[in-house]
N, CA, C and O atoms as a GROMACS GRO file, in nm:
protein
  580
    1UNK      N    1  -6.606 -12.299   3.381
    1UNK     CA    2  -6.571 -12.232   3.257
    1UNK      C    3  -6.698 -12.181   3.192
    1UNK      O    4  -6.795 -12.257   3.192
    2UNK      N    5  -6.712 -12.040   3.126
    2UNK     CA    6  -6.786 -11.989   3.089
    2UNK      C    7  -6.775 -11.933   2.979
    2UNK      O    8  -6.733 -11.824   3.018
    3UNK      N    9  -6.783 -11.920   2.821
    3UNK     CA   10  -6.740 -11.835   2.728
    3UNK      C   11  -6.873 -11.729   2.713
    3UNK      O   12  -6.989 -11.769   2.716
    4UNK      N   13  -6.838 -11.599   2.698
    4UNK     CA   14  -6.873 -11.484   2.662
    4UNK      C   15  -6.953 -11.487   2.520
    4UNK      O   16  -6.892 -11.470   2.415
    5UNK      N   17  -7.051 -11.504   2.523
    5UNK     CA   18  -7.181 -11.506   2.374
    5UNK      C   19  -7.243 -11.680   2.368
    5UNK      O   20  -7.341 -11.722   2.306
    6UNK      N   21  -7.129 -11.770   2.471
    6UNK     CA   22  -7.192 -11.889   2.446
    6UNK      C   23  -7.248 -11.960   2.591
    6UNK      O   24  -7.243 -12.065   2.655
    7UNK      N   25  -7.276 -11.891   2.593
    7UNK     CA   26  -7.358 -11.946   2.799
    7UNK      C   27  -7.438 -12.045   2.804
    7UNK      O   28  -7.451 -12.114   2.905
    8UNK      N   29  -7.502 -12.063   2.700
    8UNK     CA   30  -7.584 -12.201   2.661
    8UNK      C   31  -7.545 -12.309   2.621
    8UNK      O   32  -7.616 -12.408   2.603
    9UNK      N   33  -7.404 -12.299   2.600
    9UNK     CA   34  -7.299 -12.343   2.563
    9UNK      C   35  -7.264 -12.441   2.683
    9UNK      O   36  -7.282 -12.562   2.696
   10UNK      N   37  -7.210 -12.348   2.765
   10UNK     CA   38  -7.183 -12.418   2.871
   10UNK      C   39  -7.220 -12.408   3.046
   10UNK      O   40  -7.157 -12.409   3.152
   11UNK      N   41  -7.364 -12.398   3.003
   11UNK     CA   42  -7.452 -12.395   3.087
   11UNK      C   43  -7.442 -12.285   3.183
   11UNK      O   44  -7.513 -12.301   3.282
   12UNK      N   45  -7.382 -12.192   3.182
   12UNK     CA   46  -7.379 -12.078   3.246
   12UNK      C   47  -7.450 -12.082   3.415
   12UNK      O   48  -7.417 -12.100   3.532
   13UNK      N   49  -7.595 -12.042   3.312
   13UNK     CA   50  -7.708 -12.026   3.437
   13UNK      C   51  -7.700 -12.189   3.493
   13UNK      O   52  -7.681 -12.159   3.611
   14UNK      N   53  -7.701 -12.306   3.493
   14UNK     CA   54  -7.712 -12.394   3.545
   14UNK      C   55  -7.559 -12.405   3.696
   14UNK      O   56  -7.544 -12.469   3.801
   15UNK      N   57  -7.503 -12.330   3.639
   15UNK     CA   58  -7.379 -12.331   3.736
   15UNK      C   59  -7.384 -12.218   3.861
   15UNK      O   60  -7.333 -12.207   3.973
   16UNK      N   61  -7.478 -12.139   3.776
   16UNK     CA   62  -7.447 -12.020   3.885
   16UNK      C   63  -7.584 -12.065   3.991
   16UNK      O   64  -7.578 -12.019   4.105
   17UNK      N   65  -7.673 -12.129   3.965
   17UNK     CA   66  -7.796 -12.173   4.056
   17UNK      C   67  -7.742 -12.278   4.134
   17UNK      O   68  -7.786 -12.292   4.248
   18UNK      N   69  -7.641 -12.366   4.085
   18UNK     CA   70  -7.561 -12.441   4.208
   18UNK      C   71  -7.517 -12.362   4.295
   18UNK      O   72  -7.574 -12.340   4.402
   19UNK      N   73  -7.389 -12.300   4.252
   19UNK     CA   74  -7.362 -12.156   4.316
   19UNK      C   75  -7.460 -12.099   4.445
   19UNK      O   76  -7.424 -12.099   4.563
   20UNK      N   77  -7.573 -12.058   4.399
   20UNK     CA   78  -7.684 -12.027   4.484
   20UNK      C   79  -7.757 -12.100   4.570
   20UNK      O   80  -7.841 -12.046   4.642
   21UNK      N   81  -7.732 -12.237   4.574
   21UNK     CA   82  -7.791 -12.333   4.653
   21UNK      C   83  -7.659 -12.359   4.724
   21UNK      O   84  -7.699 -12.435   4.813
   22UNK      N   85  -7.513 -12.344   4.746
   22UNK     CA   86  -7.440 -12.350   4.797
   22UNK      C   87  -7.335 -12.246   4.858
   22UNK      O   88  -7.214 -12.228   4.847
   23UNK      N   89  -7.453 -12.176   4.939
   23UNK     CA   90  -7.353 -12.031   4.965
   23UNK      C   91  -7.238 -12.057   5.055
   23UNK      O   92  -7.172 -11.954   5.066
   24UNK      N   93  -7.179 -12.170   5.136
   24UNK     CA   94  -7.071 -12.204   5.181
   24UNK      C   95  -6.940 -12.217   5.136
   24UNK      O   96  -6.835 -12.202   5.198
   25UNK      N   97  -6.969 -12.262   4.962
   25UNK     CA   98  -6.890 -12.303   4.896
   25UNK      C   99  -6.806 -12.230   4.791
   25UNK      O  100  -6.869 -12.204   4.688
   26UNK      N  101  -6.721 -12.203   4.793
   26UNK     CA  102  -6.675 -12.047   4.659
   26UNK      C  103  -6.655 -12.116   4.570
   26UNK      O  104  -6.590 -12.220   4.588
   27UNK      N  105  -6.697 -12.086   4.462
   27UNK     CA  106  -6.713 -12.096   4.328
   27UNK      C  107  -6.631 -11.982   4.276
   27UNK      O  108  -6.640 -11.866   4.318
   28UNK      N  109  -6.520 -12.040   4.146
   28UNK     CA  110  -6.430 -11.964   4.031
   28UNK      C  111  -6.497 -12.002   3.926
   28UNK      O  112  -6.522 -12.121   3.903
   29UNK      N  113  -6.550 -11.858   3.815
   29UNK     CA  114  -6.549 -11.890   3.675
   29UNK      C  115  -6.423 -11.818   3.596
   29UNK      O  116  -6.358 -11.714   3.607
   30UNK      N  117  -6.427 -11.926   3.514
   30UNK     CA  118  -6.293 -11.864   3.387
   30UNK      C  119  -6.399 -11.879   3.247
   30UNK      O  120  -6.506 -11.930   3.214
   31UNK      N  121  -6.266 -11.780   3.180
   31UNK     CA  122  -6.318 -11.788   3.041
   31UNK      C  123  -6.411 -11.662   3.011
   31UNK      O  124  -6.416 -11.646   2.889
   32UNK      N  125  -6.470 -11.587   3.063
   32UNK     CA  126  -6.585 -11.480   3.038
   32UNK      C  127  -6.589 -11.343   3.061
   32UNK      O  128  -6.688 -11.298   3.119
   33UNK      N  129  -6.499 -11.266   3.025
   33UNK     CA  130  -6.468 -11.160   3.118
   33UNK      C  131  -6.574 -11.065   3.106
   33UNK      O  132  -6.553 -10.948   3.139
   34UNK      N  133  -6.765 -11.127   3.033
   34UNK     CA  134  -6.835 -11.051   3.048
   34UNK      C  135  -6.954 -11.092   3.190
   34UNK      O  136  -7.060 -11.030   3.199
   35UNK      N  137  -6.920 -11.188   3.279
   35UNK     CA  138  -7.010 -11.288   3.310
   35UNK      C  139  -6.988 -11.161   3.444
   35UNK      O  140  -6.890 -11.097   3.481
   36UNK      N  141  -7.133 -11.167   3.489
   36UNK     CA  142  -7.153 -11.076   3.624
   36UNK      C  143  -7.180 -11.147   3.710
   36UNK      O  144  -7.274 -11.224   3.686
   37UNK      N  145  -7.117 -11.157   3.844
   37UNK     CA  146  -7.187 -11.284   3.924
   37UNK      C  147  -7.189 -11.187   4.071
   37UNK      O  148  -7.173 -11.230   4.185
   38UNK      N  149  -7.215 -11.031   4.026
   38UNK     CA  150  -7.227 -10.973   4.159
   38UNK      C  151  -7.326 -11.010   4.260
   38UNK      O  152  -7.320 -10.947   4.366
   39UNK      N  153  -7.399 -11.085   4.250
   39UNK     CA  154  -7.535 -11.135   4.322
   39UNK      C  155  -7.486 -11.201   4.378
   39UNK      O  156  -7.524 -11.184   4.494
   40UNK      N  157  -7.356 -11.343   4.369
   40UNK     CA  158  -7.361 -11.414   4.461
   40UNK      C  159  -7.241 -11.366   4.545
   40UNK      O  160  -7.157 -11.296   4.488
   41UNK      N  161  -7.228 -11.393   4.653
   41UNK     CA  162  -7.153 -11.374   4.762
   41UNK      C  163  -6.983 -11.445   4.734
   41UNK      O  164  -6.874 -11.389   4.733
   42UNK      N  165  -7.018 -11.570   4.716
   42UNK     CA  166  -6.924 -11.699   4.719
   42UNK      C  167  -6.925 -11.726   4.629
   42UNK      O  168  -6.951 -11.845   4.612
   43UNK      N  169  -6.884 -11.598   4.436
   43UNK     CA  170  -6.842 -11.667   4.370
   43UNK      C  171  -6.740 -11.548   4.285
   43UNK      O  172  -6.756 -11.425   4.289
   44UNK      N  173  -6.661 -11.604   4.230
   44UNK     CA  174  -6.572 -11.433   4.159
   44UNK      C  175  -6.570 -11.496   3.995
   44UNK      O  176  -6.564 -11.618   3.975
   45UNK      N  177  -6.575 -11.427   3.916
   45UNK     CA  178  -6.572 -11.437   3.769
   45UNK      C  179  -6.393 -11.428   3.741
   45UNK      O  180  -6.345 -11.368   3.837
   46UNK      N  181  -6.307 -11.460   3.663
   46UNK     CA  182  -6.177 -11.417   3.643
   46UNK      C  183  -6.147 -11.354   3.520
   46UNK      O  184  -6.049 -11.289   3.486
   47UNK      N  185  -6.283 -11.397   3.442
   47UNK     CA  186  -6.268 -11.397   3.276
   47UNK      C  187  -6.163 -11.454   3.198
   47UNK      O  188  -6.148 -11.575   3.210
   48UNK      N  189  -6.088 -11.394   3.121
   48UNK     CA  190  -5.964 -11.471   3.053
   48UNK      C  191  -5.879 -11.476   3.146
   48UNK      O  192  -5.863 -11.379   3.220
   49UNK      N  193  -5.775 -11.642   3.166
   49UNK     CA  194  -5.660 -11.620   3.280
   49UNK      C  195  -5.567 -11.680   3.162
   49UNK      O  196  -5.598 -11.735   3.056
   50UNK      N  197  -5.451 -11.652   3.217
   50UNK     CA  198  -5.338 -11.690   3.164
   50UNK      C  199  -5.347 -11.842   3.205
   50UNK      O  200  -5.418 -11.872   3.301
   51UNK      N  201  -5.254 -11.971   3.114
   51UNK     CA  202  -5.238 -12.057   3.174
   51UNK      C  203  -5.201 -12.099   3.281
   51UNK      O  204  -5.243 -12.189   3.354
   52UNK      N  205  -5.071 -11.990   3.293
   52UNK     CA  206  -5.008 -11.968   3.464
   52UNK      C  207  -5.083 -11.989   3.589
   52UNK      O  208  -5.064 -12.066   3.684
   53UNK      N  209  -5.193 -11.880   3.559
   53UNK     CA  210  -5.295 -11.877   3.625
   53UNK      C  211  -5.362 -11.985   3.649
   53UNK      O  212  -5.346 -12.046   3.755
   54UNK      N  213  -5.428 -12.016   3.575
   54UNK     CA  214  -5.525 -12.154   3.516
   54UNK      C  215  -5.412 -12.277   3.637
   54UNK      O  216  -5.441 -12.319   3.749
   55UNK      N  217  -5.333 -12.292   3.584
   55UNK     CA  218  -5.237 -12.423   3.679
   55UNK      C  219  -5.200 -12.417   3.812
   55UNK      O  220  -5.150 -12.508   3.878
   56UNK      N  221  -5.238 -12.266   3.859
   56UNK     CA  222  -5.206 -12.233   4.018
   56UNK      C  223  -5.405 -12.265   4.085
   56UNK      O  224  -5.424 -12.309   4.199
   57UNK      N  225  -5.528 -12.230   3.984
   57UNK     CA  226  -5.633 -12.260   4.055
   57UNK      C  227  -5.637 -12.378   4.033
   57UNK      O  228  -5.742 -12.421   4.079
   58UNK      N  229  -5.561 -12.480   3.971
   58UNK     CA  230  -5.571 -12.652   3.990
   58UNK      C  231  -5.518 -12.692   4.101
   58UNK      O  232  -5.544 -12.799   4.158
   59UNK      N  233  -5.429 -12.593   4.143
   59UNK     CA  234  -5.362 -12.643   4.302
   59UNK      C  235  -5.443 -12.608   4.458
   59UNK      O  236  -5.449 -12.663   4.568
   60UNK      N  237  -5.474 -12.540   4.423
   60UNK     CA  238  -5.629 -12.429   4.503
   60UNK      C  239  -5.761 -12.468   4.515
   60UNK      O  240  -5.838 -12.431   4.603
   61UNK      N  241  -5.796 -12.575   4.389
   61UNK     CA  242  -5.939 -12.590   4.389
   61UNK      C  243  -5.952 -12.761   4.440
   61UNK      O  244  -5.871 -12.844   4.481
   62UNK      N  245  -6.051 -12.762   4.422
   62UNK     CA  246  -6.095 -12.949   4.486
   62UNK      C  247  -6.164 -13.011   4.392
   62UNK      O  248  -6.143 -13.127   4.359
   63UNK      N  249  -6.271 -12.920   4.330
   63UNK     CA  250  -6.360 -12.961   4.185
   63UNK      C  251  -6.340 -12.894   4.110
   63UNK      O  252  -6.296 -12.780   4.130
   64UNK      N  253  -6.370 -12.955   3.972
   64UNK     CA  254  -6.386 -12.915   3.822
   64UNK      C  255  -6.553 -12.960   3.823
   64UNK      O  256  -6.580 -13.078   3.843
   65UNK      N  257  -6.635 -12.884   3.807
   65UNK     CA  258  -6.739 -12.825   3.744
   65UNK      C  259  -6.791 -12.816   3.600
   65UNK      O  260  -6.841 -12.714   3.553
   66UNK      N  261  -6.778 -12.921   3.540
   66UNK     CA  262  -6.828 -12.877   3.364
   66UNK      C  263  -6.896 -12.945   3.346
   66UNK      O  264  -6.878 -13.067   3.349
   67UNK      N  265  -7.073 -12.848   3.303
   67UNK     CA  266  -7.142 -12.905   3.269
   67UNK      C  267  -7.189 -12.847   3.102
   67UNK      O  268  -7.226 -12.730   3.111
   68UNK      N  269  -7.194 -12.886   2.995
   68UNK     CA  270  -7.226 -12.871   2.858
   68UNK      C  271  -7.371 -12.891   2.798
   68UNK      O  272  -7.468 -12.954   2.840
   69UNK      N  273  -7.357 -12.836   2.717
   69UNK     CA  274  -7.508 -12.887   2.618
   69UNK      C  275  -7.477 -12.957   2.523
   69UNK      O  276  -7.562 -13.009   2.452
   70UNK      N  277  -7.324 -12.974   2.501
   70UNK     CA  278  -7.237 -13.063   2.374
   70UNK      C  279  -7.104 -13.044   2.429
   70UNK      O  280  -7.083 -12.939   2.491
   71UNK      N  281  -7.019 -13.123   2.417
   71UNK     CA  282  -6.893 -13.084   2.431
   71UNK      C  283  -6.808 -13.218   2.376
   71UNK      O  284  -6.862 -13.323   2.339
   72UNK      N  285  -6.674 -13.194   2.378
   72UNK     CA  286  -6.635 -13.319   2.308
   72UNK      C  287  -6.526 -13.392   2.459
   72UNK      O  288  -6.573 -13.422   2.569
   73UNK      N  289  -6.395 -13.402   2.424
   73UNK     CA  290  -6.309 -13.418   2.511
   73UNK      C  291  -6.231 -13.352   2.574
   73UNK      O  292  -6.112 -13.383   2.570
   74UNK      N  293  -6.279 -13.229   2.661
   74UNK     CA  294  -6.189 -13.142   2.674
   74UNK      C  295  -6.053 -13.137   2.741
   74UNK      O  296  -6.036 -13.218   2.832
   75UNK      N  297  -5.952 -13.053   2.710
   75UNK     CA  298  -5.871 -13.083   2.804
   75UNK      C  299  -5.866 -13.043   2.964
   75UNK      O  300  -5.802 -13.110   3.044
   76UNK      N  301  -5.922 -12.956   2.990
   76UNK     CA  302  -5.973 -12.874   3.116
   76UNK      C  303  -6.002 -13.004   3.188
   76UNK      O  304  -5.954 -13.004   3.301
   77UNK      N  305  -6.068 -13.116   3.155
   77UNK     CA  306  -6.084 -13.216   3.199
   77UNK      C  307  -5.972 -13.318   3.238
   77UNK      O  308  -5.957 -13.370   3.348
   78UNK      N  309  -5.906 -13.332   3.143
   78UNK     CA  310  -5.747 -13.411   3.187
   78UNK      C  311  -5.653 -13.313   3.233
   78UNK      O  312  -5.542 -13.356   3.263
   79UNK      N  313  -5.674 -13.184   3.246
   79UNK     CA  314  -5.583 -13.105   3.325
   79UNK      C  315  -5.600 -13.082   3.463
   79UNK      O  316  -5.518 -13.026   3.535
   80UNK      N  317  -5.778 -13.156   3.522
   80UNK     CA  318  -5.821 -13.111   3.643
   80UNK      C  319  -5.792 -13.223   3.726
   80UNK      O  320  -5.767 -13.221   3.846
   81UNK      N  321  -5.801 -13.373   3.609
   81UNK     CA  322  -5.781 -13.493   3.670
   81UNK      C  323  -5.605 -13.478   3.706
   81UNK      O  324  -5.572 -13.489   3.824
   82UNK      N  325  -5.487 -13.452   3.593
   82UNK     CA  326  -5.357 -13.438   3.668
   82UNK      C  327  -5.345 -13.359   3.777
   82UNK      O  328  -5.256 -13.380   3.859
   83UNK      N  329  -5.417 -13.278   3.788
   83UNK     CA  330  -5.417 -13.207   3.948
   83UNK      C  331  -5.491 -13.291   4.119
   83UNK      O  332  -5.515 -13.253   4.233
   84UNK      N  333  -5.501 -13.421   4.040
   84UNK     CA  334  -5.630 -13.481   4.093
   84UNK      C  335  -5.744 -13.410   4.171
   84UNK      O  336  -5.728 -13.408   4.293
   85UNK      N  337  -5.805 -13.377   4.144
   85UNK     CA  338  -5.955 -13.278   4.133
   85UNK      C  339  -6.031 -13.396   4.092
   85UNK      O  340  -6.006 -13.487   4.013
   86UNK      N  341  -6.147 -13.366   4.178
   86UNK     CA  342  -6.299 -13.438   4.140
   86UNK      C  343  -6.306 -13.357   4.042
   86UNK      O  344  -6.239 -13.255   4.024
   87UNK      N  345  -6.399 -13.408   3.968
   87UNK     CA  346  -6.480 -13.366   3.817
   87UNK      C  347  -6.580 -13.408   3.813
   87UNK      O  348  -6.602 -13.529   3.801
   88UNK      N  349  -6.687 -13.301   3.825
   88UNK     CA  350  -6.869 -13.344   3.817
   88UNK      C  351  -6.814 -13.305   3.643
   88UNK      O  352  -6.724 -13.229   3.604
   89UNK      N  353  -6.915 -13.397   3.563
   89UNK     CA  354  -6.944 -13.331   3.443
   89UNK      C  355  -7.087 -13.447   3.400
   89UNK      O  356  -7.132 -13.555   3.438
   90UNK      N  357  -7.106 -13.375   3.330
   90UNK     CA  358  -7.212 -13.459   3.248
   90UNK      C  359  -7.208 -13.539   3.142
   90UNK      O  360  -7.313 -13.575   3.088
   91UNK      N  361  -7.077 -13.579   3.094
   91UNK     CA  362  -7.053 -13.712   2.997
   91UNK      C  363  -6.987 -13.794   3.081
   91UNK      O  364  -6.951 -13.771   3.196
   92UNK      N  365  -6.969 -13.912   3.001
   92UNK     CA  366  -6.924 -14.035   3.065
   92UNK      C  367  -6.761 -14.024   3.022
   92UNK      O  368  -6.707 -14.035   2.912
   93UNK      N  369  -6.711 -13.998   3.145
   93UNK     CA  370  -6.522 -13.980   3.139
   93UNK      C  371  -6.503 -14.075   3.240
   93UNK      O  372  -6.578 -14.100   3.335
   94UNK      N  373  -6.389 -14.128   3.209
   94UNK     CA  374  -6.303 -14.205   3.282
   94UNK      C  375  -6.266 -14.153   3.456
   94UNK      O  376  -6.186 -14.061   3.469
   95UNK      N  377  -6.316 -14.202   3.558
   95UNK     CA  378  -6.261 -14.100   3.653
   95UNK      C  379  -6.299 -13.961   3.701
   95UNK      O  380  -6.230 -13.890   3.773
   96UNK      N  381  -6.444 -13.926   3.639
   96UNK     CA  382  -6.517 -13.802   3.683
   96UNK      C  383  -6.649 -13.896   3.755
   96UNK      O  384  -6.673 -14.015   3.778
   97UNK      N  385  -6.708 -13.782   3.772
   97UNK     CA  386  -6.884 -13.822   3.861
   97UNK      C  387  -6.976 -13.784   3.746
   97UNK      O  388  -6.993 -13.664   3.725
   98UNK      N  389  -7.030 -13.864   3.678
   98UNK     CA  390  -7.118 -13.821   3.592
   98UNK      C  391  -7.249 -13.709   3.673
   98UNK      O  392  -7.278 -13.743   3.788
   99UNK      N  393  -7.298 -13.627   3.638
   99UNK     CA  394  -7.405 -13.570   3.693
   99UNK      C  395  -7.503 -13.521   3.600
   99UNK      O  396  -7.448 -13.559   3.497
  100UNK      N  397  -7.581 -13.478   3.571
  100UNK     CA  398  -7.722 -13.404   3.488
  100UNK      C  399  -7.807 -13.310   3.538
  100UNK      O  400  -7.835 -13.210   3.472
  101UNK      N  401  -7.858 -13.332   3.663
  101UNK     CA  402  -7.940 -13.274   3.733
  101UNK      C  403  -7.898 -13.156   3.860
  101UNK      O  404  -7.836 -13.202   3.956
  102UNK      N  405  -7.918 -13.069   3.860
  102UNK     CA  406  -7.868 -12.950   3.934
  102UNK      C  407  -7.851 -13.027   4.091
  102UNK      O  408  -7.743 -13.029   4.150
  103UNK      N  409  -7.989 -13.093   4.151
  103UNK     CA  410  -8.014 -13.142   4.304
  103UNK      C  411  -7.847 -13.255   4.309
  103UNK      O  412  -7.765 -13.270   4.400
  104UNK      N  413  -7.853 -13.305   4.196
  104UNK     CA  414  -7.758 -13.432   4.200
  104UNK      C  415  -7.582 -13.385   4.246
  104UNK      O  416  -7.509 -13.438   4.330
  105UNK      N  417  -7.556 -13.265   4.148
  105UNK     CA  418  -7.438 -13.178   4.123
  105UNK      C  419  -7.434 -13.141   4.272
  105UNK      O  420  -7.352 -13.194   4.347
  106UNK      N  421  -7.530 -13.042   4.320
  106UNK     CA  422  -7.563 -13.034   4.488
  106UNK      C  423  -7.506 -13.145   4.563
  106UNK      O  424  -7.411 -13.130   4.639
  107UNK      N  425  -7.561 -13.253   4.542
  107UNK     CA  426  -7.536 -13.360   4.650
  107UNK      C  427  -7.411 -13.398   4.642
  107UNK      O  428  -7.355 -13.427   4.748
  108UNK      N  429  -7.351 -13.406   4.543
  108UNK     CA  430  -7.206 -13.416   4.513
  108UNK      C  431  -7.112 -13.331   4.589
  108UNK      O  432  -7.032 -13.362   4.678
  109UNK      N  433  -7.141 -13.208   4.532
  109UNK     CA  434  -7.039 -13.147   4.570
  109UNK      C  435  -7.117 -13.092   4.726
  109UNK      O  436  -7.140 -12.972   4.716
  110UNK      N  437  -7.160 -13.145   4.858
  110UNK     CA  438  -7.180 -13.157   4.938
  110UNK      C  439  -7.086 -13.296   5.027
  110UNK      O  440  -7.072 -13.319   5.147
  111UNK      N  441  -7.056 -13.340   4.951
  111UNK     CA  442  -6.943 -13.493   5.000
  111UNK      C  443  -6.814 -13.430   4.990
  111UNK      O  444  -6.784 -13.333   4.920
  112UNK      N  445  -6.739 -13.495   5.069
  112UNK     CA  446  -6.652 -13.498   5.061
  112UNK      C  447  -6.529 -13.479   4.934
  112UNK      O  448  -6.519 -13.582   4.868
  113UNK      N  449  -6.466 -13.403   4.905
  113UNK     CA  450  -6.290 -13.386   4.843
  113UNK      C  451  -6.234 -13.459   4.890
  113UNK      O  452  -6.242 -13.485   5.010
  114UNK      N  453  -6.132 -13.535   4.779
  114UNK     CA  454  -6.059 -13.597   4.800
  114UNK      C  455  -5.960 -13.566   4.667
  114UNK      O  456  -5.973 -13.487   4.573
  115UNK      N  457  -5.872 -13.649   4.695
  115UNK     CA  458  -5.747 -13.594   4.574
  115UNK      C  459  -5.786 -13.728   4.554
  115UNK      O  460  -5.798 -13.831   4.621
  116UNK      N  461  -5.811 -13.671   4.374
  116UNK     CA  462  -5.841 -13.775   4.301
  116UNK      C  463  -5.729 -13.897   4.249
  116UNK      O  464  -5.692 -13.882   4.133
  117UNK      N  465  -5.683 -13.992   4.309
  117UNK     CA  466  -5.579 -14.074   4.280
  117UNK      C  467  -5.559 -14.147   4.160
  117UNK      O  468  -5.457 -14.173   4.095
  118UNK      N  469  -5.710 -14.181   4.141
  118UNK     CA  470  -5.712 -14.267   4.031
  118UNK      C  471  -5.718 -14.208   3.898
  118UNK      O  472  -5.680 -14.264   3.796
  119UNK      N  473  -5.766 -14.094   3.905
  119UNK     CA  474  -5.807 -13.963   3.799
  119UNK      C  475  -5.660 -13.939   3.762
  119UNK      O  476  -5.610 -13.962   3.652
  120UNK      N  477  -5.606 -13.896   3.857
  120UNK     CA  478  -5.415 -13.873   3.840
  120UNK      C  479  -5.353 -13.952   3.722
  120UNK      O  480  -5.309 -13.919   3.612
  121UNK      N  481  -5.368 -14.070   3.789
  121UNK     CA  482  -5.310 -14.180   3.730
  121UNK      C  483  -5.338 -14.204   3.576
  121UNK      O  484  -5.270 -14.211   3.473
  122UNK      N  485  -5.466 -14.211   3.612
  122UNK     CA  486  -5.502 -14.187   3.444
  122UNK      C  487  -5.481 -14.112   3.356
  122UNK      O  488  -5.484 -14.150   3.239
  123UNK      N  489  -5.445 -13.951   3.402
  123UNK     CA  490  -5.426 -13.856   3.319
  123UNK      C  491  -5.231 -13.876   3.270
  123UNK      O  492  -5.162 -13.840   3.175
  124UNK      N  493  -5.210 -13.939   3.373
  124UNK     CA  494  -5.074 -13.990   3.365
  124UNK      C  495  -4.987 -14.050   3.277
  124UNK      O  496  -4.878 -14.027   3.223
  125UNK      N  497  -5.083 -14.144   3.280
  125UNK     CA  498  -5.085 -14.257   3.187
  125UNK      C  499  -5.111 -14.247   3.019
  125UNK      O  500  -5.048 -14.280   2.918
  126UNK      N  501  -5.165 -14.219   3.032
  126UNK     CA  502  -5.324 -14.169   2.928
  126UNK      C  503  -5.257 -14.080   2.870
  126UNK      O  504  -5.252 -14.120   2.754
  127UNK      N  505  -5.195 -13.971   2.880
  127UNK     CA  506  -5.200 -13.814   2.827
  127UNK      C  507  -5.064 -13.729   2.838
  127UNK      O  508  -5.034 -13.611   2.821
  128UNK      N  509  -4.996 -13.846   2.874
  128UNK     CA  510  -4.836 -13.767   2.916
  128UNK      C  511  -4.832 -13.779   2.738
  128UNK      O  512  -4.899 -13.834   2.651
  129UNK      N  513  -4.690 -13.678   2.749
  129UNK     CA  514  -4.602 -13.716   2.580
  129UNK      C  515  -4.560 -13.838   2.584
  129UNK      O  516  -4.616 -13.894   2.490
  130UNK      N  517  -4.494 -13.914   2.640
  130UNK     CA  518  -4.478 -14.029   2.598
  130UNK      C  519  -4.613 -14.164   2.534
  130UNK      O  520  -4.603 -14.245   2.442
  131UNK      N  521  -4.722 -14.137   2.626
  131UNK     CA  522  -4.816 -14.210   2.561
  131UNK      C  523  -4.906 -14.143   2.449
  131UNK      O  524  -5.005 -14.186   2.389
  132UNK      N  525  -4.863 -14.066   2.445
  132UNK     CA  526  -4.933 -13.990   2.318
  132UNK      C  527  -4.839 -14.033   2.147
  132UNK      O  528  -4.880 -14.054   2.033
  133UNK      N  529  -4.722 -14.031   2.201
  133UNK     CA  530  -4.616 -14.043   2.089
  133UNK      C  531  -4.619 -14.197   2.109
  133UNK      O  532  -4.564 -14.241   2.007
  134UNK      N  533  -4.663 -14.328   2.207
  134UNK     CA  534  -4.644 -14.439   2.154
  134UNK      C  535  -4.779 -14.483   2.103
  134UNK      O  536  -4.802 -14.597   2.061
  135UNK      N  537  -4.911 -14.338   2.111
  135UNK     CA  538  -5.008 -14.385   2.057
  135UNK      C  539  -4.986 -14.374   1.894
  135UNK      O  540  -5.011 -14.459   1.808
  136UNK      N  541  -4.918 -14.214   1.874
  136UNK     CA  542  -4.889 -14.232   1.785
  136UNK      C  543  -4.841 -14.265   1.604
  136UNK      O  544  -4.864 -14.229   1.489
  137UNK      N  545  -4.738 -14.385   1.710
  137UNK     CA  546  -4.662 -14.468   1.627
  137UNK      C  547  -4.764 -14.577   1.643
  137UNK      O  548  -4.783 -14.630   1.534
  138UNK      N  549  -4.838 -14.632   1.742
  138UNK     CA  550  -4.919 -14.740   1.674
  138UNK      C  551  -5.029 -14.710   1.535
  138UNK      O  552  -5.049 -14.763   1.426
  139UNK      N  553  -5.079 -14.602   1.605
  139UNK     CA  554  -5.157 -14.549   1.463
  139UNK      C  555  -5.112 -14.584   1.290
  139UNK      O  556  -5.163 -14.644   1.195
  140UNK      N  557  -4.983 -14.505   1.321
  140UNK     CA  558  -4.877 -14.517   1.161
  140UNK      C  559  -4.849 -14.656   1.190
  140UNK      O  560  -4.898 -14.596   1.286
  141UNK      N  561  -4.827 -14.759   1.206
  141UNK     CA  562  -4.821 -14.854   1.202
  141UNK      C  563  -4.936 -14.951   1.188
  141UNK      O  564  -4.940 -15.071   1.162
  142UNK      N  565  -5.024 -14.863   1.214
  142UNK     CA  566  -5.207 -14.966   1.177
  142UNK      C  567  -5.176 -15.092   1.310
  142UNK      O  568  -5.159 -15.212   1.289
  143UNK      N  569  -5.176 -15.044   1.402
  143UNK     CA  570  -5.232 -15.111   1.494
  143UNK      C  571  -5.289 -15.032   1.578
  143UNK      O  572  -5.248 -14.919   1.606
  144UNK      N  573  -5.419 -15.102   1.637
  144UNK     CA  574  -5.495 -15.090   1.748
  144UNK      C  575  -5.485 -15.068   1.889
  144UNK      O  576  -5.446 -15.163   1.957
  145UNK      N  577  -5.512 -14.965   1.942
  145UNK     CA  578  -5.475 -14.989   2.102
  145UNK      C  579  -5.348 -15.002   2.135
  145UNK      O  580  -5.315 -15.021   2.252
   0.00000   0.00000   0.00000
């Protein structure tokens, strides 16, 4: 994911130099419909997609890719884990690969895909409507957890 005026944002250039150290591998950006990535071979820009869209490359892809300079909890993240998708990112999430370093992100996504089972589960669990609505009611009720 890439937004258009905020590339520093979300590391833009740090993604597309993975990109470049991995010409085997095709790389999708969303979100930017100003981002040029004619240089690399093995990567296509989509810019804005519809959600439609967005839920057919969760079925298509193997990783989620987000790396930030800030970010909070996104959902792109629990939408990549219900698809079970690895997730390199650079905060500490439940069920992703933490990463920081470009060589590291490399080495990662040089291993093996796998459908993330446990990531699933969690997003499952975690993030359906039902546990959201029995979170809730604990809330309005002043309880914890």
């Amino acid at each position: 994911y890439s937004n258009a005026g905020r590339e520093w944002l979300y590391k833009t250039n740090l993604m597309l130099e993975v990109a470049s150290k991995l010409p085997n591998m095709n790389f999708i950006f969303v979100g930017n419909n100003e981002l040029d990535v004619s240089h690399l071979d093995n990567t296509v820009s989509l810019g804005n997609v519809s959600q439609d869209k967005m839920l057919s490359l969760y079925l298509e892809c193997h990783w989620l890719l987000r790396i930030t300079a800030h970010d909070g909890f996104p959902r792109m993240i629990i939408e990549a884990l219900y698809f079970g998708l690895n997730v390199i990112n650079n905060n500490d999430i439940a069920h992703t690969i933490k990463c920081d370093e470009i060589d590291h992100i490399v080495q990662t996504l040089k291993g093996d895909a796998f459908f993330n089972k446990s990531g699933r589960k969690y997003a499952l669990e975690e993030f359906s409507p039902t546990a959201w609505k029995n979170k809730i009611k604990r809330v309005h009720n002043g309880i914890s957890n």
